[in-house]
LOSEKE-326004 format. One record per residue (C-alpha): chain; y, x negated, z negated; residue number from 0. Coordinates in steps of 0.2 Angstrom, whole numbers, plus 5000, padded with zeros to 4 digits. Each point is the difference from the previous one (the first is absolute). Layout:
# residues N
NODE   tike      Y      X      Z   marba
NODE      A      Y      X      Z     NUM
...
//
This chain:
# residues 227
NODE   tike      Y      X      Z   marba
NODE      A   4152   4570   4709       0
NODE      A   5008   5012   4987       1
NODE      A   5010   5013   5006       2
NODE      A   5016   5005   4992       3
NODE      A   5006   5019   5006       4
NODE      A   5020   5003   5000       5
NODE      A   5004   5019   5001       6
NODE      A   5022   4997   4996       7
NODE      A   5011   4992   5008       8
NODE      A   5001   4981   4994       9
NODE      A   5010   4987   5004      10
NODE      A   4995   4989   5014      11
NODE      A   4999   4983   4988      12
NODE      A   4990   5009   4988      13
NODE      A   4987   5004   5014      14
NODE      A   5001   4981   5007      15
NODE      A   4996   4995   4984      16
NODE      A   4984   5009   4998      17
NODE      A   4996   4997   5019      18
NODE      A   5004   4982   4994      19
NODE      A   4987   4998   4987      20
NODE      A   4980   4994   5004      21
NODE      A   4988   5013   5003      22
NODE      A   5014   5013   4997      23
NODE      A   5004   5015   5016      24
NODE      A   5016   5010   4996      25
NODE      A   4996   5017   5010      26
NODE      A   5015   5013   4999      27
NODE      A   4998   5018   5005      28
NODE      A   5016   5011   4993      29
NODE      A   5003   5018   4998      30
NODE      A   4980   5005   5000      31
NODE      A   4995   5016   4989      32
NODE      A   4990   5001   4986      33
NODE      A   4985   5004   5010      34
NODE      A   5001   4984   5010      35
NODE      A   5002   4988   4988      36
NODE      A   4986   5008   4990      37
NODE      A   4988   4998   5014      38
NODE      A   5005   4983   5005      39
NODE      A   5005   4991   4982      40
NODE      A   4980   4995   4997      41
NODE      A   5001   4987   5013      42
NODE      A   5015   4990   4993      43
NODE      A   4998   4989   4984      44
NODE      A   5018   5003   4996      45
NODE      A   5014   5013   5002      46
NODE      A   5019   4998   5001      47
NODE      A   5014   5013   4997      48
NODE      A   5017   5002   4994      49
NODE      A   5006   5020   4995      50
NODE      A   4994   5011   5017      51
NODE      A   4982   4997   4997      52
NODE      A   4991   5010   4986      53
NODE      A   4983   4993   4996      54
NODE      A   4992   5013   4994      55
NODE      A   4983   5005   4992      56
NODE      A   4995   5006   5017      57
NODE      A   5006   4985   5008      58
NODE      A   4988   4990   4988      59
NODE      A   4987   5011   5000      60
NODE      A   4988   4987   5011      61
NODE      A   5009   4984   4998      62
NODE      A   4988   4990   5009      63
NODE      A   5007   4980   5000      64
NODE      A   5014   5004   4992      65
NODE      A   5007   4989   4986      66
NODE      A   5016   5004   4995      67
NODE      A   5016   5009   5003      68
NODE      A   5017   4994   4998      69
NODE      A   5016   5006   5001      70
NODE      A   5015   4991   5008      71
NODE      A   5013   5008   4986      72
NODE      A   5002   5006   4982      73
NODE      A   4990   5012   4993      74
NODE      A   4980   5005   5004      75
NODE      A   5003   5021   4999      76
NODE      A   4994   5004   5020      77
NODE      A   4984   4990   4993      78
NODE      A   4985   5011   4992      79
NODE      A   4999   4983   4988      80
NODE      A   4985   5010   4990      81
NODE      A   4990   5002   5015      82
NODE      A   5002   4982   5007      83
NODE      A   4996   4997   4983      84
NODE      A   4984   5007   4999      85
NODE      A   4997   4991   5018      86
NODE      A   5003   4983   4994      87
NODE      A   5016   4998   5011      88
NODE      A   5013   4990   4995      89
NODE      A   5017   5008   4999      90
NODE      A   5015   4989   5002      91
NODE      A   5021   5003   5001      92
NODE      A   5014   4987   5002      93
NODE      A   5011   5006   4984      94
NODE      A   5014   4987   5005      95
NODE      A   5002   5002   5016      96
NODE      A   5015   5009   5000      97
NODE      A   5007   4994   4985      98
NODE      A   5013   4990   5007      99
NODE      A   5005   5011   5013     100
NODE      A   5002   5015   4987     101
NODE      A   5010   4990   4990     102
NODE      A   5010   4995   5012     103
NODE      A   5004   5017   5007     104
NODE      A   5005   5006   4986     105
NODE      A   5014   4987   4997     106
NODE      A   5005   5006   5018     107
NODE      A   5004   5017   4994     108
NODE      A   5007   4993   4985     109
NODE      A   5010   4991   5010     110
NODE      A   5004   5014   5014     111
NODE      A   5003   5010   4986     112
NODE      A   5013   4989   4991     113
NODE      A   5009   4997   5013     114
NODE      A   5002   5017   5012     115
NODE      A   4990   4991   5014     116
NODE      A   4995   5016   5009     117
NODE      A   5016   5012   4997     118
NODE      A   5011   4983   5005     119
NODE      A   4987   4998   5014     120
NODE      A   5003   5021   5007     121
NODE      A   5016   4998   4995     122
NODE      A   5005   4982   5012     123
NODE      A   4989   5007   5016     124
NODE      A   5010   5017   4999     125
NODE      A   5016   4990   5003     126
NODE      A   5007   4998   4982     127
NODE      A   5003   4984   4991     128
NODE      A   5002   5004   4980     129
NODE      A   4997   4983   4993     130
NODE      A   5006   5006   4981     131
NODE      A   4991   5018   5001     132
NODE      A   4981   4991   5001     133
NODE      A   5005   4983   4987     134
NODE      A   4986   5007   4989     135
NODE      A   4995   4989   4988     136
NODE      A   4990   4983   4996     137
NODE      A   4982   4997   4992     138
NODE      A   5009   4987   4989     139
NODE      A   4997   5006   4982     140
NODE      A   4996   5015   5003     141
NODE      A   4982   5009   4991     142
NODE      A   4984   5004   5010     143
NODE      A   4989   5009   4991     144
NODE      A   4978   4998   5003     145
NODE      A   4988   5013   4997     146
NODE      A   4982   4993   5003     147
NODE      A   5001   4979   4998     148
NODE      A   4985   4997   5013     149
NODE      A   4999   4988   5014     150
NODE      A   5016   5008   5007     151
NODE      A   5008   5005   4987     152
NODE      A   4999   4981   4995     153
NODE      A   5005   4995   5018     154
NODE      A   5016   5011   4998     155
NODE      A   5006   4993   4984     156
NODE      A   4999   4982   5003     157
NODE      A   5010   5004   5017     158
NODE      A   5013   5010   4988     159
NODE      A   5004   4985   4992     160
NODE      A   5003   4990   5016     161
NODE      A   5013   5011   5001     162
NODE      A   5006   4999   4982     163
NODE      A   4995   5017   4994     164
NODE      A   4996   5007   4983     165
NODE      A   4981   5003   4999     166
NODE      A   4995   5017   4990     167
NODE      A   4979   5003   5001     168
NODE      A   4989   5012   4993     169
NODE      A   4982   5002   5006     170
NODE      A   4991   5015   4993     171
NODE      A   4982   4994   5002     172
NODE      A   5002   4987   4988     173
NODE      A   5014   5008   4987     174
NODE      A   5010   4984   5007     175
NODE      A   5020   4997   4998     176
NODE      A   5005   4987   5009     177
NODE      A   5018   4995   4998     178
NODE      A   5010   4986   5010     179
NODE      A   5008   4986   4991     180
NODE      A   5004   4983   5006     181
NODE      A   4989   4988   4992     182
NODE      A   4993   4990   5015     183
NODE      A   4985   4992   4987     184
NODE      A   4990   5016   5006     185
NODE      A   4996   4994   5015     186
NODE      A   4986   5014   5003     187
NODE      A   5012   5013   5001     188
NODE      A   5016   4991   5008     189
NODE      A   5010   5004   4986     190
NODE      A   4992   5016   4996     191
NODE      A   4992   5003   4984     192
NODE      A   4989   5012   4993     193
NODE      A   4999   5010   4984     194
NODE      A   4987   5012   4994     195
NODE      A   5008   5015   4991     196
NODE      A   4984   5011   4997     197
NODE      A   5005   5016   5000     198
NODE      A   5019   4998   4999     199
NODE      A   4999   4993   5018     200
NODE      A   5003   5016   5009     201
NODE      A   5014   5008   4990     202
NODE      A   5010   4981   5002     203
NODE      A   4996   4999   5020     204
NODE      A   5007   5018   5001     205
NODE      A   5016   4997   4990     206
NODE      A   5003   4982   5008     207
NODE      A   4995   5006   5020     208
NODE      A   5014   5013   4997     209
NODE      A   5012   4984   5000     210
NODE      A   4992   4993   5015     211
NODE      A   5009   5000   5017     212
NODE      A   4986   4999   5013     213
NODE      A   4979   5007   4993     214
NODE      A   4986   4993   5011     215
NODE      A   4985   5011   5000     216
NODE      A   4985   4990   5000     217
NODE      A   4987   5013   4990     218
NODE      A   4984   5007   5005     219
NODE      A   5004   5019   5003     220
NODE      A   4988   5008   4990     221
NODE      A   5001   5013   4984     222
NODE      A   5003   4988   4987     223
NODE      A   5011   4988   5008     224
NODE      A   5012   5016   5004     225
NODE      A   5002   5004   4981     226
//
């Protein structure tokens, strides 16, 4: 029987599923130190966690059965990847698991924005009723500009266009413009195309997110990104 050790909260379905499978025990055990699960990891062949967990050098320093670490969420940065490396454990990450929801969100405060759904919210519980004050405005037409064109960066444009919005994108890992257009042969993209520009890339995205109406921030916060 392989034993699979859950140290964050997880969603019931996902433990089922894992209870679920032959020869598979699901074992969960939240909110333990660092101590803890560095005396106890060795007797389980695989370990799951989402961000409160930090599997550290310490934690892998007698990894016994264990097999592989994965992490329910984007991103590995509270795993020592080297040292599990240098193990033999596998680390794993679900890139797209929030890719949708994201996405989505960010049309909500696009929306909530547009429209003055929280000030026209206060404002109706306090007793007022100002239907002209909080019109705002409509998503129709209007430019959304994209810095970082990843999985949901992508996810947010193709959205945009359900909602008939001009797509303005610029990622900086890459040097790539991309620019909406409605030509509905590029299927890929759902309307949206790229161009390379080289170095001119940066210079046009500044000059043409100026323009924009809504900026999605979809970037990686590091040194370079920020220039």
């Amino acid at each position: 029987m392989m034993k699979v050790l859950i140290t964050d909260k997880l969603a019931r379905e996902g433990i089922d599923i894992i209870n679920a499978a032959d020869g598979v025990e699901a074992v969960v055990k939240t909110g333990i130190s660092e101590d803890e699960l560095a005396s106890i990891i060795g007797e389980y062949d695989g370990l799951i966690i989402r961000s409160d967990t930090k599997v550290t050098a310490k934690v892998l320093a007698n990894p016994g059965k264990l097999k592989g670490v994965a992490r329910a969420g984007v991103g590995v940065d509270n795993i020592d990847v080297k040292e599990a490396t240098r193990k033999g454990i596998l680390v794993m990450n679900t890139p797209g698991g929030n890719t949708l929801s994201a996405a989505e969100h960010t049309m909500a405060l696009m929306l909530a924005m547009s429209r003055n759904v929280v000030p026209a919210c206060n404002s109706l519980k306090s007793g007022a009723w100002d239907r002209k004050k909080y019109t705002g405005n409509q998503l129709n037409r209007k430019v959304l500009g994209l810095i970082g064109l990843g999985r949901i960066g992508m996810a947010v444009a193709q959205m945009a266009r359900g909602f008939n919005m001009k797509v303005l994108g610029f990622d900086p890992l890459s040097d790539t413009w991309v620019h909406d257009r409605d030509d509905r042969a590029d299927q890929a993209l759902d309307a949206v195309v790229r161009h390379l520009l080289a170095q001119r890339a940066t210079a046009r995205a500044e000059r043409d997110f100026a323009a924009a109406d809504a900026i999605h921030l979809g970037d990686r916060a590091t040194d370079p990104h920020r220039q």
